[in-house]
VOBA-1610 file (N, C-alpha, C; in pm, whole numbers, padded with zeros to 5 digits, always signed):
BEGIN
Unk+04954+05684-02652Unk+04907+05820-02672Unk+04899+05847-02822Unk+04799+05886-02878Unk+04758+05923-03012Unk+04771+06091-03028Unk+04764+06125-03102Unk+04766+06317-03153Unk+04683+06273-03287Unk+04588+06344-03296Unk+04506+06347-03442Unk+04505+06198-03477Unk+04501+06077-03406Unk+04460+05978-03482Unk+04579+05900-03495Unk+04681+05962-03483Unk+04819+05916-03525Unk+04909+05875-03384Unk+04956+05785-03351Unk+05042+05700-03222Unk+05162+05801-03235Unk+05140+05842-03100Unk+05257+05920-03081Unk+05406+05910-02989Unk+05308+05820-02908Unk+05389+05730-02824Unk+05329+05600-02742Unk+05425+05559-02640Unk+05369+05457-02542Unk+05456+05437-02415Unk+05354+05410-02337Unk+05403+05338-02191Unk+05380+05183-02161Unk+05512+05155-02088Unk+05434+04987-02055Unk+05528+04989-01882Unk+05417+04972-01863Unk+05476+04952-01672Unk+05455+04833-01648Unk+05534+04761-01539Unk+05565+04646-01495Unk+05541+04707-01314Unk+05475+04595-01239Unk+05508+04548-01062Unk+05472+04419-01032Unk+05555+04393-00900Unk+05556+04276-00853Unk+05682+04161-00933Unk+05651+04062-00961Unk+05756+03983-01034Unk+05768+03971-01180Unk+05676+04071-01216Unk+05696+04134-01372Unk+05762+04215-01431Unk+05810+04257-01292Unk+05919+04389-01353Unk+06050+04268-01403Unk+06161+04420-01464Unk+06246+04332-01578Unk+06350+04268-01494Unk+06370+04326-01415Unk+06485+04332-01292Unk+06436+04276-01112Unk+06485+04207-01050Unk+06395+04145-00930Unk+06447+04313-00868Unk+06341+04338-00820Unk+06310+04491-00730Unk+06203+04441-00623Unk+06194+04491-00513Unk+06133+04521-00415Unk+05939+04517-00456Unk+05865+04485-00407Unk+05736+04459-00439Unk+05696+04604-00405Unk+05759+04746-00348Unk+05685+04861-00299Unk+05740+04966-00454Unk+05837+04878-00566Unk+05857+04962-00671Unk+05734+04941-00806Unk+05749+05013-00887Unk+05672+05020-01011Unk+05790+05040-01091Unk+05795+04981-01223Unk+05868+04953-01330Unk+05820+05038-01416Unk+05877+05138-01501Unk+05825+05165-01628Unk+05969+05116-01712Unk+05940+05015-01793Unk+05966+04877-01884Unk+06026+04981-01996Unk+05901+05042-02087Unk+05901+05120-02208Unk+05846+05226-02192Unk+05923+05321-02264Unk+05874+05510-02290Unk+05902+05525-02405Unk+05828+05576-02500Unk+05860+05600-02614Unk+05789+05691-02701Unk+05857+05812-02758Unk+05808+05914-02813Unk+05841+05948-02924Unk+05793+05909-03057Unk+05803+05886-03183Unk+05858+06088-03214Unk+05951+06041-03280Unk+06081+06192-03297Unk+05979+06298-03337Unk+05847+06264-03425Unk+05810+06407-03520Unk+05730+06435-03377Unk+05689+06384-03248Unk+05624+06438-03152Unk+05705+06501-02987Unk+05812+06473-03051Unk+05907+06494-02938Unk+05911+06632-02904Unk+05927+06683-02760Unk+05916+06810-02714Unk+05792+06902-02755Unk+05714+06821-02710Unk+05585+06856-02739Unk+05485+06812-02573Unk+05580+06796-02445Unk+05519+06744-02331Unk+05456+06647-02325Unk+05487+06538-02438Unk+05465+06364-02414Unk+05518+06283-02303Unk+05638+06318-02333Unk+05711+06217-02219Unk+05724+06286-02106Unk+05679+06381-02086Unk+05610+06452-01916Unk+05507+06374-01858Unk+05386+06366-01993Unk+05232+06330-01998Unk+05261+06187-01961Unk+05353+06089-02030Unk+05339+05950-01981Unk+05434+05916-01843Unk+05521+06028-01802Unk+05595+05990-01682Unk+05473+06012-01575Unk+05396+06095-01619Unk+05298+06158-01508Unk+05225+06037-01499Unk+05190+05992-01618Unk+05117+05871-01614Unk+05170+05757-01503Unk+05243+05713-01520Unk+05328+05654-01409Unk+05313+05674-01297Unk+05330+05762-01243Unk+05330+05820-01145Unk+05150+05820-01089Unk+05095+05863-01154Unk+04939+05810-01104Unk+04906+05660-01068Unk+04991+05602-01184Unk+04960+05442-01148Unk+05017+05372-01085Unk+05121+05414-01042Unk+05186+05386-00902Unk+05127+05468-00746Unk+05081+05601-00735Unk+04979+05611-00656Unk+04922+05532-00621Unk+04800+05472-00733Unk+04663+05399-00745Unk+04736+05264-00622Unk+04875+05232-00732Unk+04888+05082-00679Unk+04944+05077-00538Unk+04978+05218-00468Unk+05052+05233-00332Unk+05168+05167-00353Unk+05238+05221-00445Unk+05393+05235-00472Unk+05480+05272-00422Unk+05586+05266-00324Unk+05697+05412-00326Unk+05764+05447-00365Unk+05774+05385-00478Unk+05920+05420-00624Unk+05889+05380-00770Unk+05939+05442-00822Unk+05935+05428-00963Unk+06083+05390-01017Unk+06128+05300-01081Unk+06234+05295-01156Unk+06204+05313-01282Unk+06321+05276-01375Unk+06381+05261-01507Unk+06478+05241-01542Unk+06515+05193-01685Unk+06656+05163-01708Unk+06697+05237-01862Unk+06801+05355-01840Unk+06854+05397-01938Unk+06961+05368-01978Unk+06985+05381-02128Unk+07117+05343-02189Unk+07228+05461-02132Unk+07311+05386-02099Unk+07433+05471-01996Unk+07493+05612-02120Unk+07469+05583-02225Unk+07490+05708-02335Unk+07397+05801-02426Unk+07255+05721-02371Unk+07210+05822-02431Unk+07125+05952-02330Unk+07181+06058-02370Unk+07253+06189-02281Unk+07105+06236-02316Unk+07026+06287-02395Unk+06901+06335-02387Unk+06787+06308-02291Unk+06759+06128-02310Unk+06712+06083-02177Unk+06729+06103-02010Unk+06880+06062-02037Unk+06899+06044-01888Unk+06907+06216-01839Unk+06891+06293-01932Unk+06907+06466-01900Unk+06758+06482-01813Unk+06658+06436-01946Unk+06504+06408-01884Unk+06469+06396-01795Unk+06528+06254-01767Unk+06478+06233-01656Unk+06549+06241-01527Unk+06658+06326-01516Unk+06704+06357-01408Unk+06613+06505-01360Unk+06596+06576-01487Unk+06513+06721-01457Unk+06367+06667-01408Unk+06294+06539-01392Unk+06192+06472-01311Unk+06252+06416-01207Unk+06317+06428-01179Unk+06372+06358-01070Unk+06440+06256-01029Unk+06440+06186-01107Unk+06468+06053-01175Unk+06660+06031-01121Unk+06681+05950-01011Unk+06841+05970-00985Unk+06879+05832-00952Unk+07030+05803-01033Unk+07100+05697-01038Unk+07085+05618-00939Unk+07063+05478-00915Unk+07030+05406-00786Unk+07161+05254-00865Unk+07154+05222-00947Unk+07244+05106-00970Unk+07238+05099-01147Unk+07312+04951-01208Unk+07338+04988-01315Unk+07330+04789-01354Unk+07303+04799-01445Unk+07341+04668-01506Unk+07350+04620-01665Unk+07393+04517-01703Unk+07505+04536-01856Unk+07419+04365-01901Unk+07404+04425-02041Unk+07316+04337-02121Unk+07433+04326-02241Unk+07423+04192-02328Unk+07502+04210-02417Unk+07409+04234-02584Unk+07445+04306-02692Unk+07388+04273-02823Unk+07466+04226-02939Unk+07435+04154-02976Unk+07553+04070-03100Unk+07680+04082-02973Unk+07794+04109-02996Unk+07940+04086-02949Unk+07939+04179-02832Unk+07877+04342-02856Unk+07880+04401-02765Unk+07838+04417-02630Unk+07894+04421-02532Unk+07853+04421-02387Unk+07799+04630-02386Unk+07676+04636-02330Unk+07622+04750-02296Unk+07581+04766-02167Unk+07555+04920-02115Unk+07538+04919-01959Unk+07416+05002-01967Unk+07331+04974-01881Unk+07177+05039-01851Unk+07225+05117-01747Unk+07184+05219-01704Unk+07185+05290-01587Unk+07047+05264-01522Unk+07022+05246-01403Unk+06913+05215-01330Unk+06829+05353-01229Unk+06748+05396-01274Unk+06701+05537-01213Unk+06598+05493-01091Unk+06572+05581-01020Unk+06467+05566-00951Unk+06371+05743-00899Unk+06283+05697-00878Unk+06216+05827-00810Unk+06110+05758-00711Unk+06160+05810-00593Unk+06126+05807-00479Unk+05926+05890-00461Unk+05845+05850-00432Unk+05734+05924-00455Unk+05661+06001-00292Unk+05642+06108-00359Unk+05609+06196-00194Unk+05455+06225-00196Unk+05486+06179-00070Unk+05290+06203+00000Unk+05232+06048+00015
//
């Protein structure tokens, strides 16, 4: 997503055996969300969840996941106010540290 020319953010969705995590072939992955800070709260990351959500339609999806960092509290606020609710969790390490993803899902209606 661009604003005046300028990248404001991005989506990258994953299905089938591309997603990051082995999931069910009836889910859609969104991989990456990302909304560069000077555009934040500005209904981007509404605009690209929605996005999602169309392209899982298209693909006859019935879920959407994701994976958030178990601390960062802004996100997972987000996307619980979309709907977006805890389904499982799993732990990646960086340099020494062991970290935990929280695993979301949204169930899709109609």
């Amino acid at each position: 997503v661009s604003i005046d020319q300028e990248p404001a953010g991005y989506l990258k969705l994953n299905i089938g055996t591309s997603q990051s995590e082995e999931m069910d072939d009836h889910f859609l992955e969104i991989e990456r969300i990302y909304v560069r800070k000077k555009f934040k709260h500005q209904g981007i990351g509404t605009f690209l969840l929605d996005t999602a959500i169309e392209k899982a339609k298209e693909k006859q999806k019935k879920a959407i996941w994701l994976g958030v960092w178990e601390h960062n509290e802004p996100a997972k606020k987000f996307y619980k106010s979309k709907g977006y609710e805890k389904f499982s969790h799993h732990t990646f390490v960086i340099g020494d540290d062991m970290q935990t993803d929280f695993l979301l899902k949204k169930e899709m209606k109609g």
